[in-house]
ROPADO-84621 format. One line per field, with one value per residue (C-alpha): y, x negated, z negated. Coordinates in steps of 0.001 Angstrom, whole numbers. Layout:
Y c(Y|...)
X c(X|...)
Z c(Z|...)
END
This chain:
Y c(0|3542|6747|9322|12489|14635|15569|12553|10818|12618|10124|7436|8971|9963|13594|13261|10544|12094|12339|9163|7080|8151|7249|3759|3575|4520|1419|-842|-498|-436|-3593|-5017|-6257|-8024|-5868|-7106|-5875|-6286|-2486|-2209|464|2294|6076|7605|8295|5143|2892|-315|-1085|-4995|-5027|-8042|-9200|-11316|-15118|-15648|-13021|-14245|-13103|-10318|-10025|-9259|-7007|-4783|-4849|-3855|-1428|619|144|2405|5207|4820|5637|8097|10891|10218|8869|5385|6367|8248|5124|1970|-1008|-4386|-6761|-10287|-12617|-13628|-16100|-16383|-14272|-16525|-17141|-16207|-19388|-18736|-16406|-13265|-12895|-11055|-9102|-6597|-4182|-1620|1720|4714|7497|6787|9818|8514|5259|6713|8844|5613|3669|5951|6378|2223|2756|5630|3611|597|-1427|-4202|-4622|-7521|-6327|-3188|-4817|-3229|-3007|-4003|-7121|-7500|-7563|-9729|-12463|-11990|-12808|-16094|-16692|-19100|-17980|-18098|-19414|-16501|-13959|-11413|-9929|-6575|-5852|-2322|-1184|1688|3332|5910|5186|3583|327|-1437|-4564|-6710|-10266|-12865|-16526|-15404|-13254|-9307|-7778|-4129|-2531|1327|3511|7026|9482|9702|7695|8295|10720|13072|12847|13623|16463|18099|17269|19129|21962|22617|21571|23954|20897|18513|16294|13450|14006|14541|10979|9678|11269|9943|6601|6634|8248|7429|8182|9055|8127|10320|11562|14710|15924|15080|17687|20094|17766|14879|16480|17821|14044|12608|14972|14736|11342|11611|13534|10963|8353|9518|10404|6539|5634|7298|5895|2405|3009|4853|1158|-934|1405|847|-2899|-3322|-1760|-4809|-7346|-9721|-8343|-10868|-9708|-8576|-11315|-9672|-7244|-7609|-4450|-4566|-1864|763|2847|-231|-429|2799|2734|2853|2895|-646|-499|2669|1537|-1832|20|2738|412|-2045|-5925|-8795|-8357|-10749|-12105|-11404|-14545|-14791|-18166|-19431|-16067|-15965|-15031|-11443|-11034|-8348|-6444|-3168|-3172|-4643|-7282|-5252|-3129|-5667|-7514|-5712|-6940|-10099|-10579|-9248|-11503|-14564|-13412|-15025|-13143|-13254|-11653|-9836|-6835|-5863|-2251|-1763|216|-1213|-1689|-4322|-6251|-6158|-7350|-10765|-11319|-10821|-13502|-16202|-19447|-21183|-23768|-21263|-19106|-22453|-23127|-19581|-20207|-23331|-21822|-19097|-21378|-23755|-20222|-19737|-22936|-22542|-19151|-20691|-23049|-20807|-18564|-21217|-22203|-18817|-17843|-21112|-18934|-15715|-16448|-17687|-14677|-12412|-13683|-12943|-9879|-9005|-9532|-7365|-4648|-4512|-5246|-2453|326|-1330|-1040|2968|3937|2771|3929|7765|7893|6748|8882|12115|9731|8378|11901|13066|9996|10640|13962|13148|10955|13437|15912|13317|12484|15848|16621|13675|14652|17670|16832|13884|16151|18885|19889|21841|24991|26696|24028|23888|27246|27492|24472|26381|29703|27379|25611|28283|28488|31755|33222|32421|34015|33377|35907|34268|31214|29268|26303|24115|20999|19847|20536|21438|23971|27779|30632|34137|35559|33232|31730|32538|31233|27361|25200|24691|21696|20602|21189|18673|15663|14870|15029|15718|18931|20453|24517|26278|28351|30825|32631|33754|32977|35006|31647|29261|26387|27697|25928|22163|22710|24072|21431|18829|20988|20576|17089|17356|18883|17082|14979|15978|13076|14930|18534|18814|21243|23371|25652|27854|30371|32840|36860|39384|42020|44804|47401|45034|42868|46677|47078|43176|43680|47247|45602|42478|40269|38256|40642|42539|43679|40134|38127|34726|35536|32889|32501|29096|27424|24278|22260|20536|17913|16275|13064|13217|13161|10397|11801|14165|17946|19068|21970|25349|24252|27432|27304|29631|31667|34690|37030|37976|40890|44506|46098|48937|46874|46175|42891|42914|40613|39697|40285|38002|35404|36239|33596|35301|33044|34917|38277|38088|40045|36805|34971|36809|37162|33267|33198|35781|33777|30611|29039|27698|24158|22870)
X c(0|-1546|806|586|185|2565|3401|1441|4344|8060|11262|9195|7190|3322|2975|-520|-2439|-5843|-4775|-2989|-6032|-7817|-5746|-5536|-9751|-9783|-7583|-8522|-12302|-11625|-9767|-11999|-8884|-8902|-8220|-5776|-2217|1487|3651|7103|8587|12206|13438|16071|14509|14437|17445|18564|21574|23540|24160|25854|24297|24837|23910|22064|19714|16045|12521|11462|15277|15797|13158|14027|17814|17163|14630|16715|19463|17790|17458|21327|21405|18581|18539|14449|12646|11471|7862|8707|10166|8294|11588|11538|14345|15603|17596|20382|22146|25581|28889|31254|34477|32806|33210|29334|28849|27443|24353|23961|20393|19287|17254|15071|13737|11526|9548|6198|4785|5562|4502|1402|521|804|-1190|-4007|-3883|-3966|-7370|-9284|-8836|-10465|-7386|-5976|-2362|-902|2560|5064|8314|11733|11281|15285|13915|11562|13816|15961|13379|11484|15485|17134|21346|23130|25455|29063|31070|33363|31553|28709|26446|25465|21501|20831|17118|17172|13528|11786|13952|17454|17392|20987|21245|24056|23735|26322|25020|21896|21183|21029|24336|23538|19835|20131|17686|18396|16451|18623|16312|13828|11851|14701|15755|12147|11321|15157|13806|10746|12371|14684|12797|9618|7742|5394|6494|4350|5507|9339|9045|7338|10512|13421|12063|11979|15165|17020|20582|20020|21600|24085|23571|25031|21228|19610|17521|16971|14698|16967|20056|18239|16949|20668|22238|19626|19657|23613|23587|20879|23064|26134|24238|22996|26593|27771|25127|25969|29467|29178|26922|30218|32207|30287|30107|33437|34609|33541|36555|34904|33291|33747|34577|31378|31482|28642|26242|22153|20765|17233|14648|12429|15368|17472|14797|16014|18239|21853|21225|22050|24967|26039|25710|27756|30662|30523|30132|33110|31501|30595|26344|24586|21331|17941|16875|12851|12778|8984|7542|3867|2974|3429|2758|-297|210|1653|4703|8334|9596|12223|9569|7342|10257|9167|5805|6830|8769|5894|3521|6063|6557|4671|2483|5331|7704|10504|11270|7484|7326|3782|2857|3233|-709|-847|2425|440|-2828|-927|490|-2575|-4113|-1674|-3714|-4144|-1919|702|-127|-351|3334|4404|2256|4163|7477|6819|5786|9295|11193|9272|10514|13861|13792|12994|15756|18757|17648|17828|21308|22323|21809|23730|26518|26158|27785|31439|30810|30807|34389|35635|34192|36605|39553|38702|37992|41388|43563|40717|42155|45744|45106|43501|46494|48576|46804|46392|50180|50461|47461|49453|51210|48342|46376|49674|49482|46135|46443|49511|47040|44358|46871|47942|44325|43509|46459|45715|41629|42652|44837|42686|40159|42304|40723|43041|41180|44230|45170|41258|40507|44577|42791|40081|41471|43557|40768|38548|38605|38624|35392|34518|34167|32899|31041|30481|32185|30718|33122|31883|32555|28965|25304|24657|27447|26152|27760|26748|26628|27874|26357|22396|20114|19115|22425|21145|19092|21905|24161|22667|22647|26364|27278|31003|33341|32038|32603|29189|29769|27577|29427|29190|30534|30615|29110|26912|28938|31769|29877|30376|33977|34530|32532|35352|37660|36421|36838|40441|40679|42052|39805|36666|34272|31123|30349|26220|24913|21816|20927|22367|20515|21545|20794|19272|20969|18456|18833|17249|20780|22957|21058|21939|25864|25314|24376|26886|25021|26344|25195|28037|25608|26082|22856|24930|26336|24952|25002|25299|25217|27529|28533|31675|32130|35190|36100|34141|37216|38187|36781|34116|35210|36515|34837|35488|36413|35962|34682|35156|32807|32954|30132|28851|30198|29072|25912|26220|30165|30399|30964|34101|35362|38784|41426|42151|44702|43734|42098|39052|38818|42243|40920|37503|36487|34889|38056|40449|38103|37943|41970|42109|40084|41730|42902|39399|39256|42738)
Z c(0|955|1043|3640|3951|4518|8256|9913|10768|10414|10965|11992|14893|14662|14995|14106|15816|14421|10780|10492|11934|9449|6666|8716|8812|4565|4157|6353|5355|1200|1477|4625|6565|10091|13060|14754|13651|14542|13696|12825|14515|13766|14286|15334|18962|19429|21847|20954|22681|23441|26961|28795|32085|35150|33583|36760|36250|35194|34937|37519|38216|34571|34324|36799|35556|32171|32958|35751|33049|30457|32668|33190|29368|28440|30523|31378|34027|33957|33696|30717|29343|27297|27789|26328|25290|23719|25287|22881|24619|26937|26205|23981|26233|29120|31257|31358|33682|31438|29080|26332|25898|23230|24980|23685|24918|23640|24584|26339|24385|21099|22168|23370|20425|17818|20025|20159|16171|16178|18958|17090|13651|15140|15412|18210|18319|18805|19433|18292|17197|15678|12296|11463|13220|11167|7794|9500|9518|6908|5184|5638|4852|6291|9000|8027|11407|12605|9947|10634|8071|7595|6796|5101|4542|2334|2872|4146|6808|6679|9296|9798|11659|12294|13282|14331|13823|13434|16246|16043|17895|16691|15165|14343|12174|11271|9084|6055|3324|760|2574|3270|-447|-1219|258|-448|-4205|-3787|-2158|-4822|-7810|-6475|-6490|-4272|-1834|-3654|-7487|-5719|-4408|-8028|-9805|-7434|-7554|-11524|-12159|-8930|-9868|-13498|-17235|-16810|-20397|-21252|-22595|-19514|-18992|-15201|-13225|-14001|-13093|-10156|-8772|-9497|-7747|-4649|-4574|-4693|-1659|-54|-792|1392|4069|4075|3523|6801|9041|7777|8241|11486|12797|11020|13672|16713|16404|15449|18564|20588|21582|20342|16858|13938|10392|8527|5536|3193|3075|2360|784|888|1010|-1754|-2654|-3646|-7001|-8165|-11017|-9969|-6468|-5774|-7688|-5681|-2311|-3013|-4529|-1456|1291|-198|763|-1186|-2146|-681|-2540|-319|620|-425|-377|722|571|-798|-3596|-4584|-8651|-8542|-5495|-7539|-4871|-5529|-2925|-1563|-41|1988|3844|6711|6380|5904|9170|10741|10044|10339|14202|16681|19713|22265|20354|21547|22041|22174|22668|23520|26945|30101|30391|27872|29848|32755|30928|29564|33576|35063|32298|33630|33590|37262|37561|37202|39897|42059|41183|42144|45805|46120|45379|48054|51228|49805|50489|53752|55327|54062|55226|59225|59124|57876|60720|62965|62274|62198|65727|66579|65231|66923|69787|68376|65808|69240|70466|66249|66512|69269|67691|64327|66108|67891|64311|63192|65032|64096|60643|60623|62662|59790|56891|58595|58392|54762|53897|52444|50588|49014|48230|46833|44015|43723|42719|40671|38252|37997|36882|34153|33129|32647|30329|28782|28213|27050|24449|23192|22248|20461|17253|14756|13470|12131|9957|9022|8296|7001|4054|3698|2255|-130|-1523|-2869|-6917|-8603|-8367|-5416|-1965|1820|3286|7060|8549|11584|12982|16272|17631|17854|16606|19699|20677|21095|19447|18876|15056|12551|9539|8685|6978|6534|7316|10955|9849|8139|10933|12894|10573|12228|15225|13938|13826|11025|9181|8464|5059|3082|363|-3105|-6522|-10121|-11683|-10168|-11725|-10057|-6838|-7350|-7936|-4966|-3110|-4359|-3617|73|309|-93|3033|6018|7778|5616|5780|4006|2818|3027|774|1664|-1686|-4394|-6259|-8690|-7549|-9699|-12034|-11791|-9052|-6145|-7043|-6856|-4165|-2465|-3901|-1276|1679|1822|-604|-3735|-6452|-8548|-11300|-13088|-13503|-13371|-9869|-7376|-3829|-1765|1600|2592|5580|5970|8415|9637|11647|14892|17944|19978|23032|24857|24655|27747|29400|28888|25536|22872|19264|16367|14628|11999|11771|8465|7223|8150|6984|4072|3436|-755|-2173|-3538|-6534|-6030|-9430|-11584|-10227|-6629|-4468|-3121|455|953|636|1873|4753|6356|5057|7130|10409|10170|10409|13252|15470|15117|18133|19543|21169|21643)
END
């Protein structure tokens, strides 16, 4: 075991080829480990997808299927791409005419960059596998018939495969792990990255005492927050897979992984995700009493070295693909020369019957092209028809579209007014449809990282409130909302009561002369929609409010997201994407 840096490599990519091969050369010489290595690889960036395939397909055939394939799905080149997969076996029901095959695509320059960290340590690899894989095998159940199971790594990472009989129908990883709870710790305790993830891994989810003291609170409630952003991506896998025709009922769950040592977090994740706990199998593991590390951390490493050198997917670069082909012993490429002249001869023959049947082709040929010009004649009068129907059903279809994708801001930002407590206030409102959607003005500040953690609807708030404890309140008051799957929250920090906070409360800021004022920044997401927005679709924003405007403190009895400035801006503009 040898931590990293910080910044070397960020959601499971090397940013830093230099600095991590140096970390790799001060470990492999202390301990004077072999060279050659097998890596586990899993980040968001990278595409694992089950695709079904003609049965007939095989070897070159395949190949070139499944590689023109993933540029159907990633919007890159295929020289930008690195593409392996598995063959899993035929379609069930399929009269056997389909295959099923886990393919797997990423990035050449990520790729690229970990190989030449591997290179400049020193280091041969001997294949770069999928690191959900990996846990899979390094963990053996016995398949229940007509029941899946559902493998959760809770790391650095989180890794969620899902295998049917024992072979792997889904593998995702997203960034939401112990990393991400980490560094949100040392953000908002003022402390390092390193003694953030000593303290989450001690405390995890806390006592719960009523004397526990700031930097406990602080690592529960971090690790809280970590754990339901875990909890969606599992559940968002659980939705993909069981939107197959064919997806069996997930029968238990297998929670593996660091974060699943914390205290509580175990616990938490079985009671959230709702299945039966399934006991890691370890059975016939080596030894592992001295090694300073628990087991759920190595079952990565574990599959890894239980793998043998052709496994699959094997995401190294094309280069070393070609190496192993051009290696192929003799006798093989004897076979293949055979094979060829076999094709040759058939090749002479077929063309030899064929031109025995050119000449009663000739005479057929006649008599198609007469019922040809039979048949145009016929379908030029019934083409109006047919162009009328047609445009009929893309009339319907776009109706259809439109209202499919129909997103209710007034009843959202209608909930939103109601919700806010006493005490508390929204000084700029920013709703879209997507991370990705541009608006102008809106919310400042730092929920654009957040922002992009879900893909989903979601309201962008920064406000204010006369207490600081006022904030959590309103945060479960935000849940109630319709359709609220999460509300992310950024910071909260109390303002100042000398004349830099008069001055603050004079420019649109949260001070009104009271030291235990506080400000805040949330995100609220709600249930992604059914279908792609349709274009020209609008989105709703409210700008913060005007510079030199006071902050005003609404009466006692009033609800301040009712009389807000930003509060009532927000309501004017509803009406976006309908």
């Amino acid at each position: 075991m040898h931590p990293l840096p910080v910044g070397l490599v960020v959601d499971g990519e090397v940013v830093d080829s230099d600095g991590l091969a140096e970390e790799l050369r001060t470990l492999f010489a202390e301990h004077s480990m072999p060279r050659d290595v097998r890596v586990g690889l899993a980040h968001p960036r990278l595409m694992v997808r089950l695709v079904e395939l003609p049965a007939s397909l095989d070897g070159g055939d395949l190949d070139s299927a499944v590689r023109h394939l993933a540029t159907d799905l990633l919007p890159v080149g295929l020289d930008q791409l690195v593409v392996d997969y598995l063959r899993i076996g035929k379609v069930p029901g399929g009269s056997g005419g389909l295959q099923r095959v886990l393919m797997a695509a990423a990035r050449v320059d990520g790729i690229e960059r970990l190989m030449r960290a591997l290179e400049a340590a020193g280091l041969r690899s001997r294949g770069i596998a999928l690191s959900g894989l990996a846990t899979v095998a390094a963990l053996h159940h016995a398949q229940t018939p007509g029941e899946a199971i559902l493998y959760v790594q809770a790391g650095a990472l989180t890794n969620v495969v899902i295998t049917e009989d024992g072979q792997p129908l889904l593998v995702r990883a997203a960034s939401a792990g112990s990393e991400a709870i980490a560094t949100g710790l040392a953000e908002r305790a003022g402390i390092s990255v390193e003694a953030a993830r000593a303290h989450s891994s001690a405390i995890g989810l806390g006592s719960g005492a009523p004397g526990a003291d700031e930097l406990e609170t602080n690592v529960a409630q971090q690790v809280r927050e970590g754990l339901r952003r875990v909890v969606a991506e599992v559940q968002s896998s659980r939705g993909v897979y069981a939107a197959r025709a064919d997806a069996c009922p997930i029968g238990g769950v297998v929670l593996t992984g660091a974060m699943t040592a914390w205290p509580g977090v175990a616990q938490a994740l079985e009671d959230d995700l709702g299945l039966p706990v399934i006991v890691a199998g370890r059975e016939g593991w080596p030894e592992l009493e001295g090694l300073g590390a628990t087991a759920e951390r190595l079952d990565v490493v574990v599959g890894l070295s239980r793998a043998s050198d052709d496994l699959r997917p094997d995401l190294r670069p094309a280069t070393a693909h070609r190496r192993r082909v051009a290696s192929a012993p003799p006798p093989l490429v004897a076979q293949v020369s055979c094979a060829a002249v076999a094709v040759l001869a058939a090749a002479v023959v077929y063309l030899v019957v064929l031109s025995n049947q050119v000449s009663s082709g000739r005479e057929d040929l006649g008599q198609i092209a007469a019922e040809l010009v039979t048949s145009e004649r016929a379908a030029a009068a019934l083409k109006p028809y047919d162009d009328f129907a047609k445009a009929t059903t893309r009339r319907r279809e776009a109706v259809a579209s439109v209202a499919s994708t129909r997103f209710k801001w007034d009843r959202t930002l209608t909930e939103l007014a109601r919700v806010s407590p006493n005490g508390v206030w929204l000084t700029s409102v920013k709703a879209t449809l997507t991370p990705t959607t541009q608006v102008e003005g809106g919310v400042g500040g730092g929920t654009s990282g957040l922002r992009s953690v879900l893909s989903s609807p979601a309201v962008e708030l920064v406000g204010c409130a006369t207490r600081e404890r006022s904030v959590p309140a309103y945060i479960d008051r935000l849940h109630r909302m319709t359709g609220v799957t999460e509300v992310g929250f950024n910071r909260t920090e109390r303002t100042a009561k000398s004349g830099a906070g008069a001055a603050a409360a004079g420019s649109g800021g949260c001070s009104s002369g009271d030291a235990k004022s506080a400000s805040f920044e949330l995100v609220t997401y709600f249930k992604e929609q059914s279908a792609p927005l349709a274009a020209g679709a609008q989105t709703t924003t409210t700008p913060p409010a005007a510079a030199g405007a006071p902050a005003v403190e609404p009466a006692a009895g009033t609800n301040p997201a009712t009389t807000a400035p930003a509060a009532q801006t927000a309501a004017a503009t509803t009406g976006g994407s309908r």
